[in-house]
ZAMARGU-4260 file (C-alpha; in steps of 0.2 Angstrom, whole numbers, plus 5000, padded with zeros to 4 digits):
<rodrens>
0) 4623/4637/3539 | 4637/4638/3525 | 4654/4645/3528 | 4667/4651/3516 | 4684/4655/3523
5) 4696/4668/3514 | 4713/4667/3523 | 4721/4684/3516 | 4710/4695/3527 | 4705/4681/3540
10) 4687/4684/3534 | 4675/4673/3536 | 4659/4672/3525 | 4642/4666/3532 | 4627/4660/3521
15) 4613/4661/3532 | 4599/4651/3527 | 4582/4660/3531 | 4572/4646/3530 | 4580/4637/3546
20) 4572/4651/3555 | 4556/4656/3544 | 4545/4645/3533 | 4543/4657/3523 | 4551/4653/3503
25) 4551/4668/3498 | 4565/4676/3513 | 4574/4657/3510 | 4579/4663/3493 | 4584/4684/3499
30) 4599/4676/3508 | 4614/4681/3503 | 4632/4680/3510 | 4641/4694/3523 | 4655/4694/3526
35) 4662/4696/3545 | 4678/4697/3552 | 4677/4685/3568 | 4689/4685/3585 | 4688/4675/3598
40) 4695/4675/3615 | 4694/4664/3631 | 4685/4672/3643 | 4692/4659/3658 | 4710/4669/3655
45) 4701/4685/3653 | 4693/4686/3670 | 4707/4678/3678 | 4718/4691/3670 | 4705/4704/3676
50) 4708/4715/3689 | 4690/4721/3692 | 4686/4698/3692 | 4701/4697/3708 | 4692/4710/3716
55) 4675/4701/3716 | 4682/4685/3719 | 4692/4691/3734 | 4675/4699/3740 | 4664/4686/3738
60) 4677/4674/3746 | 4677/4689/3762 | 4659/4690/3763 | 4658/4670/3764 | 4673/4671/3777
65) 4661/4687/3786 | 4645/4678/3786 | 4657/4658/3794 | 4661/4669/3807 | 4644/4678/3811
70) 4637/4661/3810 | 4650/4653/3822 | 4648/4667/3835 | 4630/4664/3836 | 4632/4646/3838
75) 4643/4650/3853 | 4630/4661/3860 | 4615/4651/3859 | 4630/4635/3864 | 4633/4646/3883
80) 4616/4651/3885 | 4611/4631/3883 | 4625/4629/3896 | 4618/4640/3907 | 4602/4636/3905
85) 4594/4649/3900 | 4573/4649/3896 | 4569/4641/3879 | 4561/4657/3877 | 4575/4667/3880
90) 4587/4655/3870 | 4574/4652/3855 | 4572/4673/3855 | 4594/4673/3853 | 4591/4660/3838
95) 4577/4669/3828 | 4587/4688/3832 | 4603/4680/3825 | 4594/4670/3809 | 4588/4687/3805
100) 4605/4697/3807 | 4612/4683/3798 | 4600/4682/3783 | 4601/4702/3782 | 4622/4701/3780
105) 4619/4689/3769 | 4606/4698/3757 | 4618/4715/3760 | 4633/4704/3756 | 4623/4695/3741
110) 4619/4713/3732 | 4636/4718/3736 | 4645/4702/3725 | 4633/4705/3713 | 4635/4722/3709
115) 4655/4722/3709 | 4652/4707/3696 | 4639/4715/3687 | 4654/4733/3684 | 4669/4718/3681
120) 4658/4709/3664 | 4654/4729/3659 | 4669/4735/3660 | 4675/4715/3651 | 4662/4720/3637
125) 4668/4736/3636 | 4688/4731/3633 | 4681/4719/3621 | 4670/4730/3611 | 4685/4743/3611
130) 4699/4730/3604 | 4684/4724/3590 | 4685/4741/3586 | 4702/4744/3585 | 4704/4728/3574
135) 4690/4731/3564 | 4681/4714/3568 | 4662/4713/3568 | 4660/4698/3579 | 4666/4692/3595
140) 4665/4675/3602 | 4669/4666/3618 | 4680/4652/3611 | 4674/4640/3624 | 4656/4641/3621
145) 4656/4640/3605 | 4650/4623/3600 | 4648/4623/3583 | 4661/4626/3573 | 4674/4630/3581
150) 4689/4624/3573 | 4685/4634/3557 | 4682/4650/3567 | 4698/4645/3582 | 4708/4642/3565
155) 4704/4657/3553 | 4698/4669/3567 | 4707/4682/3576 | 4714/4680/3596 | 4710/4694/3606
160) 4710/4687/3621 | 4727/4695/3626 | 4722/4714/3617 | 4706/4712/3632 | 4718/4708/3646
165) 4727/4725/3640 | 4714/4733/3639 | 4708/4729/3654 | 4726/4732/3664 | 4727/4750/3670
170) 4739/4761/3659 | 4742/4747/3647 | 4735/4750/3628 | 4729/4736/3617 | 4742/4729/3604
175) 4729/4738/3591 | 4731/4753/3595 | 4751/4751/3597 | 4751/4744/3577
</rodrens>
């Protein structure tokens, strides 16, 4: 891959070379450059910055603090019925009743986590696909997975990573659309 950077409109162009992908010469030599204004944007700051990330954070941390407890109470009950020395049967009947409580919280809780993380990167993608927008970029990219060239994109691409966080915090507008 070939890059050329032009600094007046922070745009970087990008040779893509077919024939790493096809070994076919004749779409090798149909390349041609494209232009695309990049932004990047840490995506770490982002969801720590995101209300919807908190909330699934602070729920996954209750449903692991839901399911301790569950788990301790059973452990006491099948404790006192070892105490009082109750029939195996009895006793292994209290273990198999809690496991499958506990496994069904757990599975309930699991979806649960799941789904509020699943709305917090929608609405995260959403945010970022309105400040691309609104800056008139045509790629964004999660500066810490990119590998690859990096500095070239960290030092003529645009930051958006604050633009998502407003856009994400309710009532708050994206420097873009303030300009």
């Amino acid at each position: 891959m070939l890059k050329t950077l032009v600094k007046p409109n922070v745009v970087v162009s990008v040779l893509v070379l077919l024939s790493t992908f096809s070994s076919s010469p004749v779409l090798a030599k149909s390349a041609s450059p494209v232009s695309v204004k990049i932004g990047y944007f840490n995506l770490a700051l982002v969801k720590a910055s995101s209300p919807d990330s908190a909330g699934t954070e602070m729920l996954r941390t209750q449903a692991e603090n839901q399911l301790k407890a569950d788990l301790d109470a059973a452990n006491k009950q099948i404790q006192k019925m070892q105490e009082e020395k109750k029939p195996q049967s009895e006793i292994d009947k209290a273990v198999h009743d809690n496991q499958l409580a506990i496994n069904a919280k757990q599975q309930a809780l699991v979806q649960l986590v799941q789904a509020q993380s699943m709305r917090a990167r929608e609405r995260i993608m959403q945010a970022t696909n309105q400040v691309c927008r609104e800056k008139g970029l045509d790629l964004a990219i999660d500066g810490e997975g990119l590998l690859v060239g990096g500095r070239t994109v960290l030092d003529n691409g645009v930051d958006i990573t604050q633009d998502i966080v407003k856009a994400l915090t309710p009532g708050a507008t994206s420097s873009a659309s303030a300009q």
